[in-house]
C-alpha positions in Angstrom: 41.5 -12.7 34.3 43.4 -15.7 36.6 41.3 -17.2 39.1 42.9 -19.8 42.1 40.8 -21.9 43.9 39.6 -24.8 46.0 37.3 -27.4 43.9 34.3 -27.3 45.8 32.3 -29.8 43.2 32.5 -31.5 40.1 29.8 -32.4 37.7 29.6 -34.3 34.5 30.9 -34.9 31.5 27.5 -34.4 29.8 26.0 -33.1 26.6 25.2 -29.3 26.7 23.9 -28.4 23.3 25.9 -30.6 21.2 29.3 -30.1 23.2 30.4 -32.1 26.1 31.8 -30.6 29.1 32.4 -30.9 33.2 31.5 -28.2 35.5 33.2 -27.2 38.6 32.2 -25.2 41.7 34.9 -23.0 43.8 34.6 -22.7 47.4 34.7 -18.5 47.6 32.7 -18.2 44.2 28.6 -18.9 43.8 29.6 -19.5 39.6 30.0 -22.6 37.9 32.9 -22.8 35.4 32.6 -24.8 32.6 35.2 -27.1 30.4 34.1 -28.1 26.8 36.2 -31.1 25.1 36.1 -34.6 23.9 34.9 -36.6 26.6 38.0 -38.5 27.2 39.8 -35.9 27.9 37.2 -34.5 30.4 37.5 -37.7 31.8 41.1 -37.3 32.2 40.6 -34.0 33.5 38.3 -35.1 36.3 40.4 -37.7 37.5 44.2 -36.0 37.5 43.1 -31.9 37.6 39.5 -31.2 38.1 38.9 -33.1 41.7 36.7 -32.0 44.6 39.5 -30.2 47.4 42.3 -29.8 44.7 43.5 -26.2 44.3 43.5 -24.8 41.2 44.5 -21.7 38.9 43.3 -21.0 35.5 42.2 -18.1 32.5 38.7 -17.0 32.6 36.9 -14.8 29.9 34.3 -13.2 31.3 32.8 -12.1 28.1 32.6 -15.2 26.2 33.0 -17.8 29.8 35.8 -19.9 28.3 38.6 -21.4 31.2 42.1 -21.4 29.7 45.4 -22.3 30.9 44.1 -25.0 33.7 46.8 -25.8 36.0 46.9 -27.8 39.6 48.0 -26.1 42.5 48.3 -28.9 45.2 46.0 -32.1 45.1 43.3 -33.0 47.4 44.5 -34.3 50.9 43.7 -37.7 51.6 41.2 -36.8 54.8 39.9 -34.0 52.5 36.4 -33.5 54.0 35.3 -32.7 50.3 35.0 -36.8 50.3 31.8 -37.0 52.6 29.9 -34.3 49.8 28.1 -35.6 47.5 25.8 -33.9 45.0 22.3 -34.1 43.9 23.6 -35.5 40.3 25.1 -38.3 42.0 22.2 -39.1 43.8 20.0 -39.1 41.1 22.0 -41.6 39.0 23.0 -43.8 41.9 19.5 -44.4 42.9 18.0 -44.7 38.9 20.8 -47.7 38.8 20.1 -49.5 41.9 16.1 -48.9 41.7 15.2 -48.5 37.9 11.5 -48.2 37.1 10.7 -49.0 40.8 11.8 -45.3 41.6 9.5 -42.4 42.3 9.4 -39.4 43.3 7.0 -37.1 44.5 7.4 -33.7 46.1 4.6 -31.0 47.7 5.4 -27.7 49.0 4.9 -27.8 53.0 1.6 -26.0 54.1 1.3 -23.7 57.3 -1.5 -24.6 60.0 -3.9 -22.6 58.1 -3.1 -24.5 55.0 -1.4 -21.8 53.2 1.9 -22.9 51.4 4.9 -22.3 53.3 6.6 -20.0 50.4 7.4 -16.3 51.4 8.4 -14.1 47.7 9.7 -11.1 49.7 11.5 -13.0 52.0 12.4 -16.0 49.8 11.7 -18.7 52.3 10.3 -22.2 51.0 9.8 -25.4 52.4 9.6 -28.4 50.6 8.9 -32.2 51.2 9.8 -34.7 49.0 9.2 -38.2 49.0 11.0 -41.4 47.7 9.2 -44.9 47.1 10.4 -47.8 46.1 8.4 -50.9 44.7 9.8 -53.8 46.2 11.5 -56.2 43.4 9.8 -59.1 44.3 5.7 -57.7 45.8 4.5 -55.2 43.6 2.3 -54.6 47.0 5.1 -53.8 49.1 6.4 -49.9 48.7 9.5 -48.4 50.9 8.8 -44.8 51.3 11.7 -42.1 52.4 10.5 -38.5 52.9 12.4 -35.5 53.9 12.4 -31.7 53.8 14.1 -29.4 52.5 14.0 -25.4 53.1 15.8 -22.6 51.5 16.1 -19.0 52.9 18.2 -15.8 52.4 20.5 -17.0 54.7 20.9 -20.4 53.7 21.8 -19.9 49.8 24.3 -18.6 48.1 24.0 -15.0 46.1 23.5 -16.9 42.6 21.0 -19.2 44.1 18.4 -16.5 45.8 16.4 -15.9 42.6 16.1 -19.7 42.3 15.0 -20.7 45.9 11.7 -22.6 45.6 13.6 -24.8 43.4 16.5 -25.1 45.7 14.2 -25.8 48.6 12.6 -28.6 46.4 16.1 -29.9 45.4 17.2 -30.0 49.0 14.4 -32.1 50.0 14.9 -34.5 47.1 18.6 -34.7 47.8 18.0 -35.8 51.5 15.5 -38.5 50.3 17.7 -39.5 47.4 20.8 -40.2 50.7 18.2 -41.8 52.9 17.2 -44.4 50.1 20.4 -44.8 48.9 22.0 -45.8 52.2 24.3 -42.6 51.6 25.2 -40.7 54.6 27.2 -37.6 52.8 25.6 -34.9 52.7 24.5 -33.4 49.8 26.7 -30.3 48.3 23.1 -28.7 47.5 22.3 -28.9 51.3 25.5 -26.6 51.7 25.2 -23.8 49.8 
């Protein structure tokens, strides 16, 4: 089957069981579309075909999930506002290389007034608060803290995502810490869905 698309996000190359490979995310679809290769040429891939805002078409199998026949459409615009999302993988990263060791983080899921956790199966609602310190590099006494929530509902995630929302809920949270600590202000493409 052909599929055309916006880029909605990009992630990788990493190693998935011995093969590398980038993933990308079309706005209409809630499915992640995988590309295995050598890792150059993902690289390649990433930075002339596979961009965040550049429409694409390509062959999908179903069956076996293997993208053929990758071809650009038209390339990101310049204002494209897919440059002020970032993702929770960048986040991650970017604040592991600026922090190192001095990084951690802690998350809780939020309790109601009676103390009950704020997680509802029928309904899938959660509510999560994570929390990001840093050790300062020069006072081991010295700690900068950054703690935010995250929730996720029916209506807030996407079809794929439902089954999975306590952990989307958590990985919101940590996503809005992860910006806050690392002076980014994008928002998170995990806080979107």
């Amino acid at each position: 089957m052909e599929i055309k698309g916006k880029i909605k996000a990009v992630s990788g190359p990493r190693d998935h069981k011995g093969v590398m490979q980038i993933g990308f995310l079309l706005e209409e679809k809630d499915l992640w579309y995988n590309i295995s290769d050598e890792e150059q040429l993902l690289n390649e891939l990433k930075k002339s075909i596979v961009v965040k805002g550049a429409e694409i078409k390509f062959g999908y199998d179903k069956k076996t999930k293997v993208v053929s026949n990758l071809t650009l459409l038209s390339a990101p615009t310049e204002n494209s506002d897919h440059d002020d999302i970032t993702n929770f993988e960048t986040l991650l990263s970017s604040a592991h290389k600026k922090f190192g060791s001095r990084l951690e983080i802690e998350t809780e899921i939020v309790k109601d007034g009676q103390g009950n956790p704020f997680i509802n199966f029928e309904r899938k609602e959660a509510l999560f608060k994570a929390k990001v310190s840093i050790m300062s590099e020069t006072d081991s006494n010295t700690l900068q803290v950054f703690e935010a929530h995250g929730d996720a509902t029916e209506g807030n995630v996407g079809d794929a995502i439902k089954p999975h929302f306590v952990r989307m809920a958590e990985t919101r949270a940590i996503s809005r810490a992860l910006r806050w600590a690392t002076n980014n202000a994008t928002v998170a493409e995990e806080e979107k869905k």
